[in-house]
Backbone as a printed PyTorch tensor [residue, N CA C, xyz], in Angstrom:
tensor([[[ 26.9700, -31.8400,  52.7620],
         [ 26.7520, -30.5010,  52.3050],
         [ 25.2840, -30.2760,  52.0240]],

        [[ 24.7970, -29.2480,  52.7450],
         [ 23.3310, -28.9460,  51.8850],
         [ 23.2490, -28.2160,  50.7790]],

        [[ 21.9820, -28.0040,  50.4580],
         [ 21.5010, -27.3710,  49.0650],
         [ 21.6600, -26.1500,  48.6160]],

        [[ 22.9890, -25.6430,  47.6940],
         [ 23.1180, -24.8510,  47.9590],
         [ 21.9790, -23.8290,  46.4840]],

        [[ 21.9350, -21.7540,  47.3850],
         [ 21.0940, -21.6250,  46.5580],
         [ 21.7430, -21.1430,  45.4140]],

        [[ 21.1210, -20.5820,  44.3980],
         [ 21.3870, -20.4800,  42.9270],
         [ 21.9350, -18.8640,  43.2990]],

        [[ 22.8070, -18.6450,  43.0560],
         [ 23.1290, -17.0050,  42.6860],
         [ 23.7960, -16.7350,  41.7670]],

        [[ 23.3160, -15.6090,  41.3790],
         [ 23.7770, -15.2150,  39.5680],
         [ 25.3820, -14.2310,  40.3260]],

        [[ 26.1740, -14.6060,  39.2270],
         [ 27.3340, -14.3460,  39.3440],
         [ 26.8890, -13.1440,  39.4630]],

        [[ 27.8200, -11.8750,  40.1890],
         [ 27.8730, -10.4170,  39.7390],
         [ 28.2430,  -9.7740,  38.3500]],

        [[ 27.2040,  -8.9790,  37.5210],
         [ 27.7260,  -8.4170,  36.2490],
         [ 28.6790,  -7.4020,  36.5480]],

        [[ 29.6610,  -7.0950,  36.1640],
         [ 30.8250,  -5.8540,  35.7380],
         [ 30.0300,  -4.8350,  34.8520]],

        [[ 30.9380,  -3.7490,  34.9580],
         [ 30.2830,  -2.7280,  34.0180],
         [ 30.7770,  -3.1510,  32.6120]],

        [[ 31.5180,  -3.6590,  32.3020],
         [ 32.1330,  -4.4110,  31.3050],
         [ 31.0590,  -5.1120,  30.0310]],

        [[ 30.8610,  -5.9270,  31.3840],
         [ 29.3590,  -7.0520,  30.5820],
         [ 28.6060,  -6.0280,  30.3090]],

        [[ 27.8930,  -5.2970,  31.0090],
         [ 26.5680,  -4.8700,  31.3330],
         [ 26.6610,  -4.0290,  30.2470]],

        [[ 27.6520,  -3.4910,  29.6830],
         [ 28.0330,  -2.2800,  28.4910],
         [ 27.4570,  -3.2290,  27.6800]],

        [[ 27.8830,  -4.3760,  27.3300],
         [ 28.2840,  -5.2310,  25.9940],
         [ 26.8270,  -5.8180,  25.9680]],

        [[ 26.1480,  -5.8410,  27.1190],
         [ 25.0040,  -6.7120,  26.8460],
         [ 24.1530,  -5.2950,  26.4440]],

        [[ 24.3440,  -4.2560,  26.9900],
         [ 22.9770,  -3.1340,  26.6650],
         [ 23.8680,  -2.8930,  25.2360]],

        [[ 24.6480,  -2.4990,  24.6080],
         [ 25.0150,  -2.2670,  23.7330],
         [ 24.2320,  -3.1830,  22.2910]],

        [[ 24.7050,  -5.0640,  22.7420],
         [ 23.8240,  -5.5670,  21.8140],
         [ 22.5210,  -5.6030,  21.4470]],

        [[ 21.6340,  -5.4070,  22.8490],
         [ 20.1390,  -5.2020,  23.1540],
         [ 19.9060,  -3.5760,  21.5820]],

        [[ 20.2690,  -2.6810,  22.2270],
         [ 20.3100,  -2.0680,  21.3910],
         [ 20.1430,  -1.8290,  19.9900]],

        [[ 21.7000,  -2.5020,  19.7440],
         [ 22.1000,  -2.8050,  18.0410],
         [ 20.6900,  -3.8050,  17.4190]],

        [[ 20.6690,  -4.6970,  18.0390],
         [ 19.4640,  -5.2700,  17.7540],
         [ 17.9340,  -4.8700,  18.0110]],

        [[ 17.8050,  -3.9530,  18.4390],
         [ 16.7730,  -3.2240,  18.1490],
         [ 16.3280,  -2.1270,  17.3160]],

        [[ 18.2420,  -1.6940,  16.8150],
         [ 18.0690,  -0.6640,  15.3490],
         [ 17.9060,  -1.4280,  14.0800]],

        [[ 18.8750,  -2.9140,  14.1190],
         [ 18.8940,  -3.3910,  12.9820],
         [ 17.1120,  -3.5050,  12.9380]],

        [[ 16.3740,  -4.2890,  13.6730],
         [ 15.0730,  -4.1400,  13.4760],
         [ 14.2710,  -3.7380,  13.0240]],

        [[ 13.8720,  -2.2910,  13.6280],
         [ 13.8650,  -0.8710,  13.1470],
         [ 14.1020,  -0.3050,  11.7200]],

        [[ 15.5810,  -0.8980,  11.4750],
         [ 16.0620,  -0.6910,   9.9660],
         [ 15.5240,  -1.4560,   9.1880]],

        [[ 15.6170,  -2.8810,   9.5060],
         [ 14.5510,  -3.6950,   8.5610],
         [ 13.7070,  -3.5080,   7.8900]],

        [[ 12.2160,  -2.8530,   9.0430],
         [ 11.2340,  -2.3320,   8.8150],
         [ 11.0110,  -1.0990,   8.0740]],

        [[ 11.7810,  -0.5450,   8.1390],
         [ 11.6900,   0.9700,   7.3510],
         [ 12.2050,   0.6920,   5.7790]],

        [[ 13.4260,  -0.7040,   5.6380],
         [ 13.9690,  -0.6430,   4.6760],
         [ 13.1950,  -1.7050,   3.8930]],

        [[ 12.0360,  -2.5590,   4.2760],
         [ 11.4450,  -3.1670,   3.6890],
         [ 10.6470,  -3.0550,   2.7740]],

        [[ 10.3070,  -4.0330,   1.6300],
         [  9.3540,  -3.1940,   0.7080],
         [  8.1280,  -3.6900,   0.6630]],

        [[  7.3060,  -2.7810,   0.0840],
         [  5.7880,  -2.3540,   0.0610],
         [  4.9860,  -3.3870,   0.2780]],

        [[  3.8650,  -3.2620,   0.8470],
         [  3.1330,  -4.3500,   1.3060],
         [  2.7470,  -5.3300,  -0.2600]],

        [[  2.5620,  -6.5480,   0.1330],
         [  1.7150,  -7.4430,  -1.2810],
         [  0.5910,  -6.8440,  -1.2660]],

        [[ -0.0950,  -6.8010,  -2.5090],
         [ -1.6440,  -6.6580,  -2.9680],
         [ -2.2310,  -7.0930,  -2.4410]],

        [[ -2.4980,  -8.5990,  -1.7620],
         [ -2.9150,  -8.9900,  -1.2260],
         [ -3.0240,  -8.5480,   0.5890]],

        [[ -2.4220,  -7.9090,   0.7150],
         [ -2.1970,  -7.3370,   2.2530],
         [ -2.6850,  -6.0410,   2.0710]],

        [[ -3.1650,  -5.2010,   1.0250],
         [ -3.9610,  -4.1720,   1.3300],
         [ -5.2210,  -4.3210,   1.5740]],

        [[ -5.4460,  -3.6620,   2.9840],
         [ -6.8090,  -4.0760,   3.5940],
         [ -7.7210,  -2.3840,   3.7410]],

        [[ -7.1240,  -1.1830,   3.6810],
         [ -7.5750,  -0.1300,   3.6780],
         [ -6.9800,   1.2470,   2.5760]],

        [[ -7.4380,   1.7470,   2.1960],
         [ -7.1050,   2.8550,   0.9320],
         [ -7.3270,   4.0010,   0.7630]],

        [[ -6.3370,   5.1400,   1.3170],
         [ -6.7600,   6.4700,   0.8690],
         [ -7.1900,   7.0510,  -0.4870]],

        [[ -7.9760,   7.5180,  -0.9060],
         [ -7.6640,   7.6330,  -2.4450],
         [ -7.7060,   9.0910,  -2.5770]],

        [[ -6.0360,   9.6150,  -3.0070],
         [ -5.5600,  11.1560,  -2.8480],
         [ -6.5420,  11.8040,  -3.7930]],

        [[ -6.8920,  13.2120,  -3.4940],
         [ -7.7320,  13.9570,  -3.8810],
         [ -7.2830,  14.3820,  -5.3030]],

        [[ -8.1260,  14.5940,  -6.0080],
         [ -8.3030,  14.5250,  -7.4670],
         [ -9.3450,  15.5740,  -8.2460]],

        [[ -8.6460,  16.2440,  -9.6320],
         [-10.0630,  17.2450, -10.0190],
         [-10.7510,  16.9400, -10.6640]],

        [[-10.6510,  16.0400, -11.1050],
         [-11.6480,  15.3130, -11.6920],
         [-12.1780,  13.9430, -11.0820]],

        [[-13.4600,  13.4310, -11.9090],
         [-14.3890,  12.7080, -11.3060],
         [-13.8860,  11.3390, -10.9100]],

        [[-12.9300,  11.0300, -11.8110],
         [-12.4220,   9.5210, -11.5350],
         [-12.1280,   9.1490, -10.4470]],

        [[-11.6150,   9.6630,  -9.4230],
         [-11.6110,   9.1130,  -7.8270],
         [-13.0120,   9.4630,  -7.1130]],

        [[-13.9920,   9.9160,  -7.3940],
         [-14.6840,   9.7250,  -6.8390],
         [-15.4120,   8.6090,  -7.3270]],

        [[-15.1150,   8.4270,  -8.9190],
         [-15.8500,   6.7020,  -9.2910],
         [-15.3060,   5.6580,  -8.4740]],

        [[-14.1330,   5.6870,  -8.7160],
         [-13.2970,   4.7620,  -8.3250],
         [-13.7400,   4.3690,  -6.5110]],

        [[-13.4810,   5.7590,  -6.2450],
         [-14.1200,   5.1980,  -3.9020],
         [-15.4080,   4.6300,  -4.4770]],

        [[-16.2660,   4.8590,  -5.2650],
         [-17.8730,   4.4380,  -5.1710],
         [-17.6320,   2.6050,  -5.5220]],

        [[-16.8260,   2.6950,  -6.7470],
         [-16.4710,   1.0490,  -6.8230],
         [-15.8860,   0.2780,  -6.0060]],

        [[-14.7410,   0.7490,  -5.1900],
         [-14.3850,  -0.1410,  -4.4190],
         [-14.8040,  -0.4200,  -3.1360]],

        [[-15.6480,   0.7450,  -2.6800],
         [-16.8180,   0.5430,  -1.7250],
         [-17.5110,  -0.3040,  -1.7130]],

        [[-18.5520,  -0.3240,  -3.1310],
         [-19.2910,  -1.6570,  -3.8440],
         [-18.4510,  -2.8720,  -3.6170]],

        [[-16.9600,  -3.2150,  -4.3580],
         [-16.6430,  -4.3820,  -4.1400],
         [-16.5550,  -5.0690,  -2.6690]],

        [[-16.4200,  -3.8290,  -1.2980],
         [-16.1440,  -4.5040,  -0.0610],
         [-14.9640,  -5.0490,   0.3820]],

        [[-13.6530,  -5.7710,  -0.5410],
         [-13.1210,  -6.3050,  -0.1220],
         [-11.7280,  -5.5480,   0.8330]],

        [[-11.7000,  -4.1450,   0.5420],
         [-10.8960,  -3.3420,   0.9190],
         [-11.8490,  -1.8470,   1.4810]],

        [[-11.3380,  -1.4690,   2.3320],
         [-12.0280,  -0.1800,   3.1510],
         [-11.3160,   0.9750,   2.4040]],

        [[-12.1340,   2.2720,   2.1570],
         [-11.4830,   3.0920,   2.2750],
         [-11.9210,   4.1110,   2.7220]],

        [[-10.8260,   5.2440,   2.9090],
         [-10.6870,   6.0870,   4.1980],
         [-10.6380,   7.1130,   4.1290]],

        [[-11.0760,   8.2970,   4.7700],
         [-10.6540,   9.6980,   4.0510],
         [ -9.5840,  10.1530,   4.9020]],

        [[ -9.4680,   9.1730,   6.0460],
         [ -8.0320,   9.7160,   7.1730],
         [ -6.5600,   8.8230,   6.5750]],

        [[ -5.6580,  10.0920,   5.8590],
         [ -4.6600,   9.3540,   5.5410],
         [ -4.1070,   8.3510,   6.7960]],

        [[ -3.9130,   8.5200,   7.4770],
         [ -3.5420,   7.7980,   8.7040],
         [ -3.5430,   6.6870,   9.0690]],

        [[ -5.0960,   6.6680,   8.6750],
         [ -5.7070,   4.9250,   8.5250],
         [ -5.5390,   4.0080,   7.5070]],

        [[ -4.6990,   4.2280,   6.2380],
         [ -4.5320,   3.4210,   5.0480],
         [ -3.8070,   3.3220,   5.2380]],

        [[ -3.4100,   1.5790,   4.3890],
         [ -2.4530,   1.1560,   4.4190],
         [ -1.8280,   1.6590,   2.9450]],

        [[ -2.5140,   1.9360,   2.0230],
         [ -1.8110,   2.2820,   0.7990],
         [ -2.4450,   3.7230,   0.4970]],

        [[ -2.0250,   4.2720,  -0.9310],
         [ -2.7230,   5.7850,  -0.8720],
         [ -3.0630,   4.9000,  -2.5270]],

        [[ -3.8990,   5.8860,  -2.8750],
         [ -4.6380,   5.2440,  -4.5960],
         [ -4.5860,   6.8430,  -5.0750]],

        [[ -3.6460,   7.3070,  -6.3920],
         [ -3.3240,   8.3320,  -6.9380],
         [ -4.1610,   7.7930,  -8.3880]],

        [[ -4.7880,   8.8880,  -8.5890],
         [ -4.6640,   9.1100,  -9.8180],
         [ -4.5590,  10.1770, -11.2670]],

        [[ -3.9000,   9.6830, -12.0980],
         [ -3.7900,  10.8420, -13.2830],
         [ -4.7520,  10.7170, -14.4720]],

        [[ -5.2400,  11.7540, -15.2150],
         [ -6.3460,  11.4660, -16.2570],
         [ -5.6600,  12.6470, -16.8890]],

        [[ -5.9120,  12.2210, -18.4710],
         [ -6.0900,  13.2700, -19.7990],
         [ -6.7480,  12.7020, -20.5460]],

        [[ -7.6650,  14.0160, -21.0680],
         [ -8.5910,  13.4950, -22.3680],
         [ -7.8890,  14.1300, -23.5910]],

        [[ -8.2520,  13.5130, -24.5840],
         [ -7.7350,  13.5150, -25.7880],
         [ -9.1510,  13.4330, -26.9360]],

        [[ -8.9630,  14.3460, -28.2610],
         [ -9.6790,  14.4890, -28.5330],
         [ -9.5830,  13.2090, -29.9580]],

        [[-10.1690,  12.8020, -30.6710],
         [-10.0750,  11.3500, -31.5540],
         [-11.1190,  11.6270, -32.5300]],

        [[-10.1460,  11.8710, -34.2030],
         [-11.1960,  11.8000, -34.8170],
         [-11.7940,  10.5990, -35.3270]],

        [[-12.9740,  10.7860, -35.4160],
         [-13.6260,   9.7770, -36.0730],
         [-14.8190,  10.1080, -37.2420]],

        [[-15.8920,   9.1120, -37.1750],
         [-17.0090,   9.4370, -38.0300],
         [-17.6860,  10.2650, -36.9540]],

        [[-17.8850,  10.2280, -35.5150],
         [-17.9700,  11.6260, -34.5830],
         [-16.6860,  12.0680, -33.7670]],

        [[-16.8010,  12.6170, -33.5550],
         [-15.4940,  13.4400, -32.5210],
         [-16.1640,  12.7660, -30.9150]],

        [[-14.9690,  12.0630, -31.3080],
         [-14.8100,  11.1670, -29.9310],
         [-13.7800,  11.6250, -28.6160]],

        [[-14.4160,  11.9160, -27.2960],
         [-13.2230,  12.0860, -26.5810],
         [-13.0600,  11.1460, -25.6100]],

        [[-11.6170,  10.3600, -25.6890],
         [-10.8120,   9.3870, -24.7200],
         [-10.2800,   9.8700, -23.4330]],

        [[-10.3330,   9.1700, -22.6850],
         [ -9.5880,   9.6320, -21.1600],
         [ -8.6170,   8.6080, -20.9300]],

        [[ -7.4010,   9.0140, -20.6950],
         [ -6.3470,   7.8690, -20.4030],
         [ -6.2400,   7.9620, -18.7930]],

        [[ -5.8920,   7.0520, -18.3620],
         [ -5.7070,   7.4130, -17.0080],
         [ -4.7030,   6.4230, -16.5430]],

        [[ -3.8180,   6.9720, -15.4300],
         [ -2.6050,   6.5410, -14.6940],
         [ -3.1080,   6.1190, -13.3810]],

        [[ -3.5570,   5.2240, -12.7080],
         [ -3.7550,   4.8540, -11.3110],
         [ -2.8610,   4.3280, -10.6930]],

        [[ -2.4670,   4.6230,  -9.7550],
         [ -0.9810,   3.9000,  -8.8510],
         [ -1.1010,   3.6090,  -7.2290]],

        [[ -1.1690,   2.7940,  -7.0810],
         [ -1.2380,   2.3090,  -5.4920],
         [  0.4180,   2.0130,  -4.6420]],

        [[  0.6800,   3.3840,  -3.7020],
         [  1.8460,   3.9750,  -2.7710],
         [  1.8130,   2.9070,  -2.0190]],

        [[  2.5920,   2.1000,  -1.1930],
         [  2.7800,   1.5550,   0.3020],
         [  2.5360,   3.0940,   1.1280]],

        [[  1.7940,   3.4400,   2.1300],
         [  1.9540,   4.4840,   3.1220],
         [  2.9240,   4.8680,   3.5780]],

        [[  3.5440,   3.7920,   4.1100],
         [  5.0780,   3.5490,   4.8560],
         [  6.1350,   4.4340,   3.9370]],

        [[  6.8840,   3.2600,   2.9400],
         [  7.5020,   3.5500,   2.4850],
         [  7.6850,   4.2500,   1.0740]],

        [[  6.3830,   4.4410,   0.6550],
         [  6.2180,   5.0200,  -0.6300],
         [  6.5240,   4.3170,  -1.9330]],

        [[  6.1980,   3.0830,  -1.5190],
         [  7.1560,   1.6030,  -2.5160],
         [  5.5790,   1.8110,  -3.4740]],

        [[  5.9240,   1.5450,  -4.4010],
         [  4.5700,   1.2070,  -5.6430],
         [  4.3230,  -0.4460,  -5.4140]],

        [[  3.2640,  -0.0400,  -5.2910],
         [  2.3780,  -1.7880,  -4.8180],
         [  2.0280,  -2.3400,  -6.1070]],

        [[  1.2840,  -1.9030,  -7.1650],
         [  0.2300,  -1.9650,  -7.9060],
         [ -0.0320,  -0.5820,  -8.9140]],

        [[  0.1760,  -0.7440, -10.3490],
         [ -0.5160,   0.2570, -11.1900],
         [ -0.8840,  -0.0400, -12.2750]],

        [[ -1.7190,   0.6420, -12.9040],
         [ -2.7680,   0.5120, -14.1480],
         [ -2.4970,   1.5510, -14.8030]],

        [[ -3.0110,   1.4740, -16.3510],
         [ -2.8150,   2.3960, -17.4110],
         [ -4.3460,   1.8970, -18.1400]],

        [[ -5.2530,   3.0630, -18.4340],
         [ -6.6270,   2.3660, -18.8580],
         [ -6.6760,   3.6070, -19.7640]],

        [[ -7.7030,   3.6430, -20.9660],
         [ -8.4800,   4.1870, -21.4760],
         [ -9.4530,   3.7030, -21.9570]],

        [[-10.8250,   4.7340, -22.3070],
         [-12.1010,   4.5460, -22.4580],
         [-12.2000,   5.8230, -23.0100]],

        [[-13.6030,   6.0480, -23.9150],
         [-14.7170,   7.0690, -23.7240],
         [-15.4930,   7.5730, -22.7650]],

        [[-15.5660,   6.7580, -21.9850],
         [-16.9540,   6.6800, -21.1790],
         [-15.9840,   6.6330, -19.5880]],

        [[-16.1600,   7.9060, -18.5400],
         [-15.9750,   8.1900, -16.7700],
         [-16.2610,   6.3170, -16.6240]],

        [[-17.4190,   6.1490, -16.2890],
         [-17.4560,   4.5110, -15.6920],
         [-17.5070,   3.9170, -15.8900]],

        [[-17.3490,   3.5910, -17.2860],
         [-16.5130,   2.1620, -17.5610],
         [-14.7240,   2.5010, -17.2350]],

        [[-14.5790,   3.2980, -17.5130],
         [-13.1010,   3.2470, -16.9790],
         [-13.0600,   3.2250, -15.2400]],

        [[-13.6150,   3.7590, -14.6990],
         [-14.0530,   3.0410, -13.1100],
         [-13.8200,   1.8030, -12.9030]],

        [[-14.7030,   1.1610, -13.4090],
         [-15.0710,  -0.2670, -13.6870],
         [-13.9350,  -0.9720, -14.2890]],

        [[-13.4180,  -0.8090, -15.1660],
         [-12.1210,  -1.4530, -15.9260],
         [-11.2750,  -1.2470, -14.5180]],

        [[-10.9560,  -0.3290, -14.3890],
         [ -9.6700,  -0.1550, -13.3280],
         [ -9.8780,  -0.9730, -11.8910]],

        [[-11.4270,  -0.9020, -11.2430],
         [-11.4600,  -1.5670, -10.3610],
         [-11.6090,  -3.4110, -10.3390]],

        [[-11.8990,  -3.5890, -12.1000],
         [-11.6840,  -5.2440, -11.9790],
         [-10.4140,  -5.3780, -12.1770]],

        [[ -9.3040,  -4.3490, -12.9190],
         [ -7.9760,  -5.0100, -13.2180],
         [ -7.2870,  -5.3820, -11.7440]],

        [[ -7.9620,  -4.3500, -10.9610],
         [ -7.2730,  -4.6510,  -9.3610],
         [ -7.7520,  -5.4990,  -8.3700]],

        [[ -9.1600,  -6.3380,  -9.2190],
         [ -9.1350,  -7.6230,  -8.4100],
         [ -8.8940,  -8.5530,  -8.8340]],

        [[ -8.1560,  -8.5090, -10.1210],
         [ -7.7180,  -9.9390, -10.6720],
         [ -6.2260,  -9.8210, -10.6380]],

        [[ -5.8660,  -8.8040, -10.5050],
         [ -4.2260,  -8.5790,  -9.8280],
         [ -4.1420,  -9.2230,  -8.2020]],

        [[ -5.6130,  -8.4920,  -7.3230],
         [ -5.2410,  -8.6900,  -6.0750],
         [ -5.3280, -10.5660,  -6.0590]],

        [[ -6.4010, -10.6940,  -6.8900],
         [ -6.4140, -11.8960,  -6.8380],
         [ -5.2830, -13.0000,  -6.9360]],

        [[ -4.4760, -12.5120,  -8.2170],
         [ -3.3780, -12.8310,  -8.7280],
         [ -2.0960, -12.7360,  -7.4030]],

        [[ -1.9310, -11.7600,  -6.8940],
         [ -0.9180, -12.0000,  -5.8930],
         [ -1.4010, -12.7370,  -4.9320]],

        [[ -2.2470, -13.1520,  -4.3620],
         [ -2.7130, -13.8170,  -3.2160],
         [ -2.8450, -15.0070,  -4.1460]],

        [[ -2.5280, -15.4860,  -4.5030],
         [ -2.2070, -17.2070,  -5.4690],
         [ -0.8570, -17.2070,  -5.7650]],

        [[ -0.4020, -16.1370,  -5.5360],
         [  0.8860, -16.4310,  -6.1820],
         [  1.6140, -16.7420,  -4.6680]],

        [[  1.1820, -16.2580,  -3.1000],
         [  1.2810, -15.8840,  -2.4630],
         [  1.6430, -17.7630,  -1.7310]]])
C-alpha cells in the first residue's frame, strides 16, 4: 500500500453550528470579563485626565503631577487611563485670626469602568500645600500598591 494523503473528514452543518456557536460564546464570555472587571491597580495608572474644576486645585494638582513625571496627563479624555475628580469647601475657623480651611475630596475613576482606584480626603489653609499633600499621599499609595503587587 502506498502513502496515503491526510484528509480532514467532511464537517456537517451540525458540527460547524456547534463549533461557530462555541467560538462565539467564548468570545462574549471574554468580552464580559473585561467589561466586568475591576479598576485598574494604582500602580497601572500610567496617564490622567484631571476633570475640570472651579477652582484652583486641579490646576495645582496637573502642575504637581507633571513635576513628579511618573504619570502623564492629558486634556483628551480618551487618552487616560483614569479621570482625577475633585471636590473642595472652605470653611471659615475661628481662631486668634480668622482662619480659612479648604477640605478637599480627590478621587481617581478607572475610565473603563468607573471603578474607584484611589481617594484622598485632605485639608489645609494654604491652595499648595494641599497640592502637595495630595500629590505625595498618591505616591506613597502608588508606591504602596506596586509592593504590595
Amino acid at each position: 500500500m502506498g502513502p496515503r494523503a491526510f484528509l480532514p473528514l467532511p464537517l456537517g452543518w451540525a458540527t460547524a453550528s456547534v463549533v461557530g456557536v462555541l467560538a462565539l460564546s467564548a468570545g462574549f464570555l471574554a468580552a464580559q470579563a473585561t467589561v466586568s472587571a475591576g479598576p485598574l491597580p494604582l500602580y497601572e495608572v500610567k496617564t490622567i485626565y484631571i476633570a475640570p474644576s472651579s477652582d484652583d486645585l486641579a490646576r495645582l494638582l496637573k502642575s504637581r503631577l507633571e513635576k513628579w513625571g511618573t504619570v502623564n496627563v492629558t486634556a483628551q479624555l480618551e487618552e487616560a487611563d483614569a479621570i482625577l475628580t475633585c471636590e473642595t469647601e472652605s470653611r471659615i475657623v475661628p481662631a486668634k485670626a480668622v482662619v480659612r480651611v479648604i477640605d478637599a475630596q480627590v478621587r481617581l475613576v478607572d475610565r473603563h469602568t468607573h471603578k474607584l482606584i484611589w481617594s484622598t480626603k485632605k485639608s489645609t489653609n494654604w491652595d499648595n500645600r494641599l497640592a502637595d499633600d495630595i500629590v505625595d499621599q498618591l505616591k506613597k499609595d502608588r508606591e504602596r500598591s506596586f509592593s504590595n503587587y
